[in-house]
N, C-alpha and C positions, 0 to 999 in steps of 0.2 A: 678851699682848694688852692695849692698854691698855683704859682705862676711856673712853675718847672711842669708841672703837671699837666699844666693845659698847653704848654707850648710841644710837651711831647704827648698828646692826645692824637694817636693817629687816624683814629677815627671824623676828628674834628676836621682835619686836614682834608681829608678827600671830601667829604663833605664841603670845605671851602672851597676846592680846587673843581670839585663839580657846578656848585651856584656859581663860581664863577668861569668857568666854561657854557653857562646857560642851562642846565641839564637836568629834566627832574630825574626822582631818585628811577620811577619807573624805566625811562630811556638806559640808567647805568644798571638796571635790572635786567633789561633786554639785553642789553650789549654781554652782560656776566653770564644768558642764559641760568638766572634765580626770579626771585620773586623783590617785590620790592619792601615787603615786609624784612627779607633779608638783608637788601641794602642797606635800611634803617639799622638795622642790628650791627651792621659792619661799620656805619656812622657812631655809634653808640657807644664801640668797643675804643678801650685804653691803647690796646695791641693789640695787632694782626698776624698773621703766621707768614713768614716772606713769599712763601707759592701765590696764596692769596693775594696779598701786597701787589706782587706783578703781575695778576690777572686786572685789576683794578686797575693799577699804573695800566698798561695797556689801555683798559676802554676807555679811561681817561686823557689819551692822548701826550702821556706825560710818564717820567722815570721813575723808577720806584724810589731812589735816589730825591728827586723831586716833591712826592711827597714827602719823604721821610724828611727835608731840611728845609720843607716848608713852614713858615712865618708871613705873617701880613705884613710886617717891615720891610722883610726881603721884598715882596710885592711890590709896597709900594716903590721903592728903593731902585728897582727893576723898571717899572713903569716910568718913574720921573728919570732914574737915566735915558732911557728909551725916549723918551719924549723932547729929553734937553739934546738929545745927540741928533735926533731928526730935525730940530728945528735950525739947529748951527750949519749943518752940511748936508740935511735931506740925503737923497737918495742922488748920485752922483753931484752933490755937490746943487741941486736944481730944486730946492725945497723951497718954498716960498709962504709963510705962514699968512698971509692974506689972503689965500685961495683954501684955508682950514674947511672941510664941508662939516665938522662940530663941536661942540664948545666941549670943551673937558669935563669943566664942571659939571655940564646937566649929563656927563656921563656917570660920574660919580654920585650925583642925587638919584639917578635912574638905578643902580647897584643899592643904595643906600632902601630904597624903596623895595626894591627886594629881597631883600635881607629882612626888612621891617613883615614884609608880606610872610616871607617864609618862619618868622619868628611869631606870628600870629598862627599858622595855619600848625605850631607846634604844639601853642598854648590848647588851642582848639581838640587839637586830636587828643592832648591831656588831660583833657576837658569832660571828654565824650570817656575815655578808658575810666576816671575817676565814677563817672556818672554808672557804668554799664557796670559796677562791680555793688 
């Protein structure tokens, strides 16, 4: 697979944009009024249909736009600006980084962890559909 391909995998995207909003697939099943067996499927797919796209964008909190030019670079990219700009001039200028209430880092291994969780609990259902056939 190349790398054009998975960076325009829109499926991949909402998928990342939901783990990291916190969100299992079931909650973005609720919110879509489907199943979560469907959400998978719409995680699964290369391309989506744009109606779709922004029923999604919606329960996800986020633009269709946003998905659609989402990257984990941007992300990060996003986050360390965000971070380097709060710490220079905080919020009216009154940010004080010794008053931090948590370390980044174990934010980052905490994500890291579930990612690793959620790539297990993939294997597993893999697992089980190879087994049942």
């Amino acid at each position: 697979m190349s790398i054009t391909t998975k960076q325009n995998h829109i499926g991949r995207k909402i998928s990342r944009i939901r783990e990291l909003r916190d969100m299992k697939q079931e909650a973005l099943a609720q919110a879509l009024g489907t199943s979560q067996q469907t959400v998978s499927a719409i995680e699964n797919s290369e391309t989506i249909d744009d109606t779709k796209l922004a029923e999604v964008a919606k329960a996800l909190g986020v633009s269709a736009e946003a998905i659609k030019n989402f990257t984990e670079e941007n992300m990060i990219s996003y986050f360390n600006n965000f971070y380097d700009n709060s710490t220079s001039t905080g919020i009216n200028g009154m940010f004080n980084p010794t008053h931090c209430t948590f370390n980044p880092l174990d934010k980052v291994v905490e994500l890291y962890e579930r990612l690793v969780l959620a790539e297990k609990e993939k294997v597993e259902y893999l697992e089980k559909l190879l087994k049942d056939k």
